[in-house]
C-alpha positions in Angstrom: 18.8 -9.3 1.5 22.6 -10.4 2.6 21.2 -12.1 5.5 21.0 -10.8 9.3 24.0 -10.1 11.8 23.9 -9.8 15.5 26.3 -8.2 17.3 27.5 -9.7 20.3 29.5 -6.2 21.5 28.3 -3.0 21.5 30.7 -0.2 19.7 31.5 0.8 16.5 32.1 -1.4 13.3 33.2 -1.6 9.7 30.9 -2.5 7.5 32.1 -3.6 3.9 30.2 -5.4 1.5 31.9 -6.1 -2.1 29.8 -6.8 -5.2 31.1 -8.3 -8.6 28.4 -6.6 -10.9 28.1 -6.8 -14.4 25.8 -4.4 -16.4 24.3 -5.5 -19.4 22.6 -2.5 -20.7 23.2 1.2 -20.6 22.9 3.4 -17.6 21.8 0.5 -15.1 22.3 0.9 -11.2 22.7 -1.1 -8.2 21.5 0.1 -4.8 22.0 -0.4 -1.3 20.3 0.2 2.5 20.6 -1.0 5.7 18.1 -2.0 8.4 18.5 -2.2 12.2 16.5 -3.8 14.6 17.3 -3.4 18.7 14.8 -5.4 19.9 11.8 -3.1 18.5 11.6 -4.5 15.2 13.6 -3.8 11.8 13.9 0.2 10.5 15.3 1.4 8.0 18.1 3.4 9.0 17.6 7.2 6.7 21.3 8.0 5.5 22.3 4.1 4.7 21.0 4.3 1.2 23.7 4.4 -1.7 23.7 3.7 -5.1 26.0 3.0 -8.0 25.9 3.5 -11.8 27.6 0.7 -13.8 29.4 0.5 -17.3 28.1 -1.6 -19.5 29.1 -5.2 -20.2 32.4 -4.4 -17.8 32.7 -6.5 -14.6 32.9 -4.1 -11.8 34.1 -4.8 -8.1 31.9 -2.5 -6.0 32.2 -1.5 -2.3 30.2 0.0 -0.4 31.6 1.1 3.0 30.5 2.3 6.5 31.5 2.9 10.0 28.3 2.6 12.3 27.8 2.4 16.6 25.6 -0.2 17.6 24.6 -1.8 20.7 25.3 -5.1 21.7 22.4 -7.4 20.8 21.3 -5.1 17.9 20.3 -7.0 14.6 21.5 -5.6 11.0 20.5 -6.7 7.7 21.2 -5.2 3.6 19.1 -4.7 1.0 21.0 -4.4 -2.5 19.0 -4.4 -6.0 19.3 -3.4 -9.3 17.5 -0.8 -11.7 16.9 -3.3 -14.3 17.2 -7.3 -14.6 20.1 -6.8 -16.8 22.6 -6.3 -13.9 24.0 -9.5 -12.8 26.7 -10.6 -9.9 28.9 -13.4 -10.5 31.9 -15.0 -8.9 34.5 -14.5 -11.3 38.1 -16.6 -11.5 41.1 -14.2 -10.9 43.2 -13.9 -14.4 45.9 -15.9 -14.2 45.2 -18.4 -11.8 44.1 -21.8 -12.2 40.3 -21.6 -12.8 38.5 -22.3 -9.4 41.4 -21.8 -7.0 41.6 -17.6 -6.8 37.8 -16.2 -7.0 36.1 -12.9 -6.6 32.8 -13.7 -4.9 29.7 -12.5 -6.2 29.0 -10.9 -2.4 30.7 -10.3 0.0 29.8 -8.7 3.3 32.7 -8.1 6.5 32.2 -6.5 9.5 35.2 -5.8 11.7 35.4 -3.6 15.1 33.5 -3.5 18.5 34.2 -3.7 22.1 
């Protein structure tokens, strides 16, 4: 899970979250849903779910990407796992850069909009 988010306006918001996946095997994929609590306890909201195939042994920067109304107070958490163990994320140093000072984080979730 990425963690929980409240949000403090109702309206509608962005949702972006970036994974740096690496595939170590053949025909492995990574997949995604959302859950929503407002104040009744979490569900699973039906049409968040989405998945992704990745090449093998290349680093991929995916995004997954969303535009969703919620009311203010309402709670949202992300569940992201992988067909197989053999999928890893991993920060990775920009090319070029001095090691440590220009990363690509392993995860990375941004929500942007409301009022």
């Amino acid at each position: 899970s990425t963690g929980e988010y409240t949000f403090p306006y109702g309206g509608t918001y962005s949702l972006t979250i970036t994974l740096a996946a690496t595939a170590s095997a053949a025909n492995k994929t990574i997949y995604f849903y959302a859950e929503e609590d407002n104040g009744s306890g979490w569900a699973i909201r039906r049409y968040s779910a989405r998945s992704r195939l990745l090449a093998t042994t290349t680093a991929e920067q995916t995004l997954f990407t969303a535009s969703i109304h919620f009311d203010v107070g309402a709670k949202t958490r992300h569940n992201i796992w992988a067909s197989s163990a053999s999928i890893t994320l991993n920060s990775v140093d920009v090319p070029g850069t001095t090691a440590g000072t220009v990363t690509i984080p392993a995860l990375r979730v941004s929500w942007e909009g409301g009022l």
